[in-house]
N, C-alpha and C positions, 0 to 999 in steps of 0.2 A: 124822676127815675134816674138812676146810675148810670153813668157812660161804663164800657165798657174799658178797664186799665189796659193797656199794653206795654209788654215789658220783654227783654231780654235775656234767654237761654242760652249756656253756655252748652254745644252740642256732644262736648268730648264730656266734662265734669257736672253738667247739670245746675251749671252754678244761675242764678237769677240777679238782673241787674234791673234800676227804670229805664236807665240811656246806654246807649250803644258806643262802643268803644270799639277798638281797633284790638286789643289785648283783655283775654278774660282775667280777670285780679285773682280768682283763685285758683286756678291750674297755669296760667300763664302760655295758653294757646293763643294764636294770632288768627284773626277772623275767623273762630269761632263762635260768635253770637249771633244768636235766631231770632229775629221778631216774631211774637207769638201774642193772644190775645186772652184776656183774663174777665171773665164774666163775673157781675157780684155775688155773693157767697148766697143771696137768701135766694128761696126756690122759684117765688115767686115773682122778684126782678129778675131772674135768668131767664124764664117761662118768656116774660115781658120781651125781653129783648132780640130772644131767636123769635118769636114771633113776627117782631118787626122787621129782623134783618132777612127773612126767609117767608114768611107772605102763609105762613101755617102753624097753629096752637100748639102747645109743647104735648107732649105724650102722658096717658091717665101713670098715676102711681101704681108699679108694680106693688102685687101681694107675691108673700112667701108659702107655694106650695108641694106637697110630698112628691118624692118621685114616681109612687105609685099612683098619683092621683093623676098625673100628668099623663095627655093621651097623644098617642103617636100618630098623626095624622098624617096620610101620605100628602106629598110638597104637588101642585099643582105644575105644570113644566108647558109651556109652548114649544111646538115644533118647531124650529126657525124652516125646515122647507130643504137645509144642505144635510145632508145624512153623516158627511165629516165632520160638520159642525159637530151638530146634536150627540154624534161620537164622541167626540174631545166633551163636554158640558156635562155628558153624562145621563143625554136621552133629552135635553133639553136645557131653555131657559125656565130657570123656578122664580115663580111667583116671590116678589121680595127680594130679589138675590142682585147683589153686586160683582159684576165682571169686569176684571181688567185684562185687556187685550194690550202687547204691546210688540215692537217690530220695528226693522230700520226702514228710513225714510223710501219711501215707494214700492215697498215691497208688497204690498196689496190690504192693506188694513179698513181704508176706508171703502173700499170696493168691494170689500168679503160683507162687511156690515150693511151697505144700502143695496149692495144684494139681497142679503136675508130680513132685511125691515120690509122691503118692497115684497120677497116673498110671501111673509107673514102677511102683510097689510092684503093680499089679492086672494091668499089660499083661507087662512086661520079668520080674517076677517078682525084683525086686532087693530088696534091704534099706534100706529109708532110715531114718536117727535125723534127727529133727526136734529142736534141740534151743534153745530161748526163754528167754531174760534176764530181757524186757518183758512176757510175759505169761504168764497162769496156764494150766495144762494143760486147766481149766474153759472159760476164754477161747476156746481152740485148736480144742476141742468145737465149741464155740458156732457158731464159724465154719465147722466140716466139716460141721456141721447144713445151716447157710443155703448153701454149696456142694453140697450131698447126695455128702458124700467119708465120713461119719462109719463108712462099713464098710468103709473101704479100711486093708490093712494097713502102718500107717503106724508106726515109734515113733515115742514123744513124751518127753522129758525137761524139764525147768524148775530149771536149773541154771546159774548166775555163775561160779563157782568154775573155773580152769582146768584146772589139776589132777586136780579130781576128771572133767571132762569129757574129757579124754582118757583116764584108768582107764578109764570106762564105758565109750569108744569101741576102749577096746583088748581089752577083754575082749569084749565083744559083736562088734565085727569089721562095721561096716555098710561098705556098698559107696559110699554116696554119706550126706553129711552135711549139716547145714544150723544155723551158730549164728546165731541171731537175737535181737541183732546186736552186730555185734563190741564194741560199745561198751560193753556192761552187763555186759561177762567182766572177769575181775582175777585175776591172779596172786599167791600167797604170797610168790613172790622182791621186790616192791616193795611200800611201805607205805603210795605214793601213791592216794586216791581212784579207781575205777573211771570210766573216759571220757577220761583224763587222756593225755598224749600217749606218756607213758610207759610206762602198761598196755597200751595198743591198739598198741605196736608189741611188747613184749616178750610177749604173747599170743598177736598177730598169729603171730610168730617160733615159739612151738609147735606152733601149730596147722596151719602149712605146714611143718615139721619133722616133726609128726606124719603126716602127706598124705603129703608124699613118701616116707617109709620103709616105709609100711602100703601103700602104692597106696588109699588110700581118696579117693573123691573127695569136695572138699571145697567147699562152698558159703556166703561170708561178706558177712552184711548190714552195711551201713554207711549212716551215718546222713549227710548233706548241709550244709551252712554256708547261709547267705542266701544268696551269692553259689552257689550250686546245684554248688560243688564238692565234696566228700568231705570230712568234718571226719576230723582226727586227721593224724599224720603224713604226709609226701606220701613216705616211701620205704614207706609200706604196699601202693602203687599199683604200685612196684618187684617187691615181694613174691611177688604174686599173678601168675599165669599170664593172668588175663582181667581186665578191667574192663567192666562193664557199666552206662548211665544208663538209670534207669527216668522217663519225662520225660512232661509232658503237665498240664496244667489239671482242678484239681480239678470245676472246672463244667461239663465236659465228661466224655464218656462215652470221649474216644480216651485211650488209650494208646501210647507210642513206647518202644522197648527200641533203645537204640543201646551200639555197641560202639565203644570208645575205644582198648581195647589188649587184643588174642587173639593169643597165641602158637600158636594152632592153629589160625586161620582170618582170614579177611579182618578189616582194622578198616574203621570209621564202616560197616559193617552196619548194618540197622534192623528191626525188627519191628514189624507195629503190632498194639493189639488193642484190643478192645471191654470196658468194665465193663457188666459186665450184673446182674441179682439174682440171678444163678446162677454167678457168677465172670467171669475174664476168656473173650472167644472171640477166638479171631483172626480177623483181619482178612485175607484172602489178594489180594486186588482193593483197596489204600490207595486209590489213582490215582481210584478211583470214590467214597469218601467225602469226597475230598479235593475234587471238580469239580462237589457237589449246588447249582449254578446254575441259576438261572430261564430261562426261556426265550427272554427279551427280552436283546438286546444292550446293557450299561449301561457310563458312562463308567469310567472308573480300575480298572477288572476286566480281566485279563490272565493267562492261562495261559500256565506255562511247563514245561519239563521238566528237574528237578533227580538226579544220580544218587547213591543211599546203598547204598555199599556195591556189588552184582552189580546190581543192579539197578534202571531207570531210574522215577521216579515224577513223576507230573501235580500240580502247585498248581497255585493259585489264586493270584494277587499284587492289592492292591487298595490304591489312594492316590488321598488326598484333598486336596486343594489349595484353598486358600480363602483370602481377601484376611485379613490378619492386623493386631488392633490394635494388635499390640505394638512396639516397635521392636525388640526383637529376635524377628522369626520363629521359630514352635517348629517342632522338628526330631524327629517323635516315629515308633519303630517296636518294630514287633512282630515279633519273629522274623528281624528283621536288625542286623546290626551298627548303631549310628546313626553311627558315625565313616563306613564305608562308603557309607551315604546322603548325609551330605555333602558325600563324594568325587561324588560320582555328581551329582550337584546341579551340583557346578563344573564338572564335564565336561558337563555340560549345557550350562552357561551359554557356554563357551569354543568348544567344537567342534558346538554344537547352536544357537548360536544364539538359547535360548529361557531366559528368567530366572527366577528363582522366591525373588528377594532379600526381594520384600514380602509374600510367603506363607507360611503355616503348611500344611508338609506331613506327611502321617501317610500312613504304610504299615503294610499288615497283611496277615502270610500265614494265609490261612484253614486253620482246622482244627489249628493250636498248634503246626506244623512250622516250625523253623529252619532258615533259608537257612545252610549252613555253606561253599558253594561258593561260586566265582566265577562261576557260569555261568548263573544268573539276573540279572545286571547290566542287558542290554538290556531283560527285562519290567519289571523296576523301570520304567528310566524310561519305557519304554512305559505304566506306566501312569499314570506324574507327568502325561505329556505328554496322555492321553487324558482324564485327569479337569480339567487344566487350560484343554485346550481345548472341555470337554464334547462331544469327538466319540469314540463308543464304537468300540472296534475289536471286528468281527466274531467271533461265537463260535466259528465253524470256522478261527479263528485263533490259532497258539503261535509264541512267540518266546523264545529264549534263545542265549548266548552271554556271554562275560567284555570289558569295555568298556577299555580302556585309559587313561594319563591323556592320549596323543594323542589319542582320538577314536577308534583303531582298534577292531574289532570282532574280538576274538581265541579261536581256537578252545579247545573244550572237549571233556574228555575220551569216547570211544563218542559219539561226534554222530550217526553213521548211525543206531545203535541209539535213540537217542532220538527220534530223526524216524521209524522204522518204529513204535516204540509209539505216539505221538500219532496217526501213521495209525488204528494197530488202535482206537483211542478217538473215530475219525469227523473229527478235526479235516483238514481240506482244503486249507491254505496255512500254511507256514514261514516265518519268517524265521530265517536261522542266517547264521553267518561263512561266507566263504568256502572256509575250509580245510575244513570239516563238511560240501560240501555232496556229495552221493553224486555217483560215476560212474555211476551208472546211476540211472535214472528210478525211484520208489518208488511204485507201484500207491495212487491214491484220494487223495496229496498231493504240493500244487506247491510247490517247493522255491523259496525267494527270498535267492538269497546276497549277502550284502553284507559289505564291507571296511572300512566307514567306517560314524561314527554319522551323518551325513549322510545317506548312503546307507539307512541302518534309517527317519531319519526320514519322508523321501520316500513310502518302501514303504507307512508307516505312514497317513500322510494320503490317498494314494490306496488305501484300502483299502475 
């Protein structure tokens, strides 16, 4: 039988080598080559080999059938037990389905997970294998102690080895799985270091190999870059059926589960939840942790209503403007794009009339939530303009809408729907775009539509 060849990918130009070199010969990039692994061409020495290497027979030969003939079967889904979860997934884990969860270090990832295996395992009556790289099965205790999970029937493994982790997982037969995290697995087929980009996709590649032929659903931690994206491969993101960002500030107690890409349910869904000394709790009412304001009316303070996913939620937007000694003005935000504010600065100046060249402005959305939408535009500068002119606008007051770089004030997506929530939350006067504004009168708020940021501004000072 064949060994399998290993050979050298060049990751900018695609170039192939047998040995590793320091410089690719045909684009002349500097360590860009990939250790990668090359199975023999016939069906049946390949069949042979992943068999060996993975402890399970290769999968029957697809047939070619119509798409009429093809039946639409609803996807089987496990409750995980957290209702944010099962939100963010899309009403559940699906049968077969590969999830990657990822997040910066401590932020709750492994605790959100032997949360919900431990629920499932006590409520649903399912089998979960928990299975850790990073930590000792001591460790794992430790933590179901301080969760009080430590009598839930959970398994547990502490196992790198790929290989050996799908034998176990084949022999044993669990319904839903959890390695944690992809990064600390390695394969025998390459001789590259574990974490490398090589391992985490040729790994990656079993273990959703193995998912899809067992129907086992399968749960994969992944570790984050500074820039808060997913280290290792970006066709691993391909790979997997879900993407999920576990996001949120270590000095705070919130949590956010946002969903980037579900093939079985809405994307930019969002969850929130609580870290508590007893694990995470959800959050079902965000809109209300999000809006804990005083009761006094203060300048550069501005609610608006942003939508994640089905559902529509209340911030807080807050800027501060101050005479600046720099000659170049700083430009600083939290939870918004800063190129965005920028934009919104000049539109300001052009179509508003009102400058903010020799200021240093900061913006901050409270409670650690990213503005990802265009339809907080208007409370931005609503509240550039309110803290600039130290005159507050009233707290029974929300505004949003997408600003244009004419000036125009342009609608945003479910407006009605975001104007009955703010109602159900007491606020008593809108400002929205015109296109948003409802046909019919909405019970306990007055509805103020404007076309122009001129128009918003106006509203704004007679308020």
């Amino acid at each position: 039988m064949a060994k399998p060849k290993r050979l050298y990918r060049c990751k900018d130009c695609g170039a192939q080598t047998p040995q590793w070199a320091g410089r690719c010969s045909d684009c002349g990039a500097w360590n860009s080559l990939e250790e990668e692994v090359q199975l023999a061409s016939s069906t049946a020495t390949s069949q042979t080999t992943i068999a060996k290497h993975t402890g399970y027979a290769g999968e029957q030969k697809s047939e070619v059938q119509s798409l009429s003939e093809v039946t639409s079967e609803q996807a089987v889904r496990w409750t995980t037990g957290l209702s944010e979860l099962d939100r963010v997934l899309g009403g559940g884990l699906v049968t077969g389905s590969v999830v990657l969860i990822g997040g910066d270090p401590g932020i709750g990832k492994s605790t959100l997970l032997l949360q919900a295996m431990a629920i499932m395992a006590k409520t649903s009556g399912i089998s979960p294998l928990y299975i850790s790289g990073e930590e000792s099965l001591q460790q794992i205790r430790l933590r179901a102690e301080r969760l009080q999970l430590e009598k839930t029937p959970v398994d547990l493994l502490a196992e790198t080895h790929i290989e050996q982790i799908i034998a176990t997982a084949h022999s044993r037969k669990p319904q839903v799985m959890v390695i944690d995290s992809i990064q600390t697995v390695f394969t025998e087929l390459l001789q590259s270091a574990p974490g490398t980009v090589a391992q985490v996709r040729e790994s990656a590649a079993q273990l959703v190999r193995f998912a899809k032929s067992s129907g086992t659903t399968l749960i994969l931690v992944g570790h984050v870059t500074k820039q808060g994206a997913l280290a290792g491969p970006r066709v691993l993101e391909h790979m997997v059926d879900s993407v999920l960002y576990f996001e949120g500030d270590t000095s705070t107690r919130f949590r956010i589960l946002r969903a980037v890409k579900n093939r079985f349910g809405a994307v930019n869904e969002l969850g929130v939840f609580s870290m508590t000394e007893l694990g995470l709790k959800e959050v079902s009412n965000p809109s209300a942790i999000f809006l804990s304001r005083g009761e006094n009316s203060l300048s550069g303070s501005v609610v608006t209503v942003i939508r994640e996913g089905s559902r529509p939620m209340l911030v807080e937007v807050q800027a501060l403007v101050d005479d600046s000694p720099l000659g170049n003005p700083r430009r600083v935000s939290v939870g918004l794009d800063q190129n965005r504010l920028a934009m919104l600065l000049a539109i300001l100046h052009r179509h508003g009339g009102i400058t903010c060249s020799d200021q240093d402005v900061f913006i901050n959305v409270v409670g650690g939530v990213k503005l990802s939408e265009t339809g907080a535009d208007l409370a931005v500068l609503a509240a550039v303009i309110s803290s600039l002119r130290n005159k507050p606008i009233p707290r029974d007051w929300i505004l949003f809408g997408e600003v244009g770089l004419t000036g125009e004030i342009r609608p945003v997506q479910a407006g009605e729907e975001r104007i009955r929530d703010a109602a159900k939350h007491g606020f008593a006067h809108a400002i929205v775009p015109a296109a948003n504004a409802p046909r019919k009168s909405i019970k306990g708020i007055n509805v103020i539509a404007v076309r122009h940021l001129s128009e918003a501004i106006d509203a704004m000072i007679n308020a």
